[in-house]
C-alpha positions in Angstrom: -14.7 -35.9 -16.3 -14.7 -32.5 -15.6 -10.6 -32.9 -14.4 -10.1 -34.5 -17.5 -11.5 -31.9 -19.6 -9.4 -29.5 -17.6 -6.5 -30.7 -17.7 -6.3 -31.8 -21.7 -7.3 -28.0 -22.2 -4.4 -27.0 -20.0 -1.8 -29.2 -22.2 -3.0 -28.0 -25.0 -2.2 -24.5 -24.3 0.6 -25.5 -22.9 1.9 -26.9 -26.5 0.9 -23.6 -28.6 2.3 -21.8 -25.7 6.4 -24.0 -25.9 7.8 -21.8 -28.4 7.6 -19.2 -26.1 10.1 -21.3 -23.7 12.8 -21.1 -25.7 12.7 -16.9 -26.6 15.3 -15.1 -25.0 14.1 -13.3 -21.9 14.5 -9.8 -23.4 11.8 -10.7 -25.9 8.8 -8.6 -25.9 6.4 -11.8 -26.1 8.0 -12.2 -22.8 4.9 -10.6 -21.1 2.2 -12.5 -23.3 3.5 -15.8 -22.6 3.7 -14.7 -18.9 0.1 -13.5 -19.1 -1.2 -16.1 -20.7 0.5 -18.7 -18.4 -1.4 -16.7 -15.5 -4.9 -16.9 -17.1 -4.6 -20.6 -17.9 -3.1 -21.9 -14.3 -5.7 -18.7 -12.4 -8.2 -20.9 -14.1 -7.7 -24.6 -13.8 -6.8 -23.5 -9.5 -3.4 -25.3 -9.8 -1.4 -23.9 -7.0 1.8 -25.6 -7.8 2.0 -23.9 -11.1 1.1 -20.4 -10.1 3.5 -21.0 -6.8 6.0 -22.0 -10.0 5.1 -18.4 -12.0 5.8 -16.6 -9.2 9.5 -17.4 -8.9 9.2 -17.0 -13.0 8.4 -13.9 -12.4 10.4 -13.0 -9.2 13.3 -14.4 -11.1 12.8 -12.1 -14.3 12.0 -8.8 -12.0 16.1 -9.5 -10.5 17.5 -10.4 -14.2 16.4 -7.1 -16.3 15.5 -4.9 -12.7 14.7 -1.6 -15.1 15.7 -2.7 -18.2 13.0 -4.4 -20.0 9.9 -2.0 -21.9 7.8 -4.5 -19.8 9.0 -4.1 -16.4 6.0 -2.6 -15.3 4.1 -4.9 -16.7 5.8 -8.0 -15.5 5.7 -6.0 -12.4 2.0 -5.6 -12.0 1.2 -9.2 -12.7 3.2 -10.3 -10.2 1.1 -8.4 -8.0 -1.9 -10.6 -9.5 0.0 -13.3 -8.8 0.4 -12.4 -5.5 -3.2 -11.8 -5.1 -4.2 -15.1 -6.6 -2.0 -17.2 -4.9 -3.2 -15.7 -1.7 -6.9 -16.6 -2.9 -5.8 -20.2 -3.1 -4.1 -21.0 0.3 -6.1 -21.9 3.5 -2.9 -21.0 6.1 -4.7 -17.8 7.1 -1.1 -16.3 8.1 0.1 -17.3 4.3 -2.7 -15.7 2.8 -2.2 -12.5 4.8 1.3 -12.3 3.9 0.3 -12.8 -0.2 -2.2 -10.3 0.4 0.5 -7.7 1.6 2.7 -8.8 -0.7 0.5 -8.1 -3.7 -0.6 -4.6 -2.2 3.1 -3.2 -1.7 3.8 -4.4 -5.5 1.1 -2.8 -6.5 1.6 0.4 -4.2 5.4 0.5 -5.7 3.8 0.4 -9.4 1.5 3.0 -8.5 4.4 5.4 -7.6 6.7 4.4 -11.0 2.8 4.6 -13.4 0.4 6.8 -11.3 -1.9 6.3 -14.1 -1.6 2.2 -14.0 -5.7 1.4 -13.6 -5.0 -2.2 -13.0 -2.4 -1.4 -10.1 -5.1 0.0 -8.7 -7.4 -2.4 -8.8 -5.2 -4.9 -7.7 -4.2 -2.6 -4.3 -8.2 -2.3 -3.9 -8.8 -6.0 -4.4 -5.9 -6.4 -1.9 -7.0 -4.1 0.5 -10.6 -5.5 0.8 -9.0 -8.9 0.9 -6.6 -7.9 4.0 -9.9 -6.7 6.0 -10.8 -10.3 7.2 -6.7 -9.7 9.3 -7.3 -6.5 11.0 -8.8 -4.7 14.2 -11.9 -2.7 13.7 -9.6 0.2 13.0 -7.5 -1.2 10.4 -10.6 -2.4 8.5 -12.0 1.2 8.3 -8.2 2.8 7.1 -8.2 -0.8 4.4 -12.4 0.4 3.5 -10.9 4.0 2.8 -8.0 2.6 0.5 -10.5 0.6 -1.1 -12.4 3.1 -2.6 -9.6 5.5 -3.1 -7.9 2.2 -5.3 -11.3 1.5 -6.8 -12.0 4.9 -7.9 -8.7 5.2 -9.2 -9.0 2.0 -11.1 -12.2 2.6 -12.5 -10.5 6.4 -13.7 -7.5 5.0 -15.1 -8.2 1.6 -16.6 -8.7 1.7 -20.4 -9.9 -1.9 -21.0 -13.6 -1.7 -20.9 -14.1 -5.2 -19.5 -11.5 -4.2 -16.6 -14.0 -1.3 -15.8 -17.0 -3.0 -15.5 -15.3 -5.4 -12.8 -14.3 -2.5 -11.2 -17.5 -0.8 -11.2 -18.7 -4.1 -9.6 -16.2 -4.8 -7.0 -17.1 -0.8 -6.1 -20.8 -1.8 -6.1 -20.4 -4.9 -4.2 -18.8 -2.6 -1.4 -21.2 -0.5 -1.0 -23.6 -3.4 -0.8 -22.4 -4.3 2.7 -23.0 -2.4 5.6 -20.8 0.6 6.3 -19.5 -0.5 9.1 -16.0 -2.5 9.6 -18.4 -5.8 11.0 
């Protein structure tokens, strides 16, 4: 019942959301159909379809490269994507690669918007993430990133429900031991 409920939600956003297929890719509802098409697949777990928004968004990254006012943007939530799709998969090598993939997006973002608060969070979400794939040396080097990402994040992020997941993820690491273990 619960599948059911699921998936008639997701078709019904999937109907408001069908004029946005037919926009022209320039189009600066471009991102909020993008956006929303993350927060409704992130949330019914369908791996097909965010494995499907990915190349969306891959393949809108190579059309406008610069061009587009959103290209940041669409550029930091493909790193979510990234980051997401890596939470879904149970290949442990696939997950590590995601995992990388999302914190080099986000590390590139960071470089073009220093003051992007959700690149940030998404290279400290990343980096905690990639701990579980490394030596004891790596982990403390992917600790230290953490909280450099988490505290920029948490400086830099103006959306006020943003922050206070940020402040948690930050308190949730420091509710572990210090050590790498």
């Amino acid at each position: 019942m619960k599948t059911l409920k699921l998936t008639f939600i997701f078709l019904l956003s999937n109907i408001f959301c069908l004029p946005l297929f037919s926009q022209n890719s320039n189009s600066t509802n471009n991102i909020e159909y993008f956006t929303q098409k993350f927060l409704n697949t992130r949330s019914s777990k369908n791996i097909e379809e965010l494995k499907n928004l990915l190349s969306l968004l891959e393949n809108e990254i190579k059309n406008n490269s610069n061009k587009s006012s959103n290209y940041v943007k669409i550029r930091t939530l493909l790193s979510e994507v990234y980051f997401e799709y890596g939470q879904l998969l149970n290949d442990n090598k696939l997950k590590e690669r995601h995992y990388n993939l999302a914190l080099q997006e986000a590390k590139d973002i960071i470089k073009a918007d220093p003051e992007n608060g959700k690149a940030y969070f998404i290279a400290a979400m990343s980096s905690a993430a990639l701990i579980d794939f490394v030596n004891v040396f790596q982990k403390l080097q992917l600790m230290n990133d953490f909280d450099f990402y988490i505290e920029r994040a948490i400086k830099y992020t103006q959306d006020n429900l943003d922050k206070a997941i940020a402040y948690i993820a930050k308190g949730v690491r420091f509710m572990n031991p210090p050590w790498p273990f």
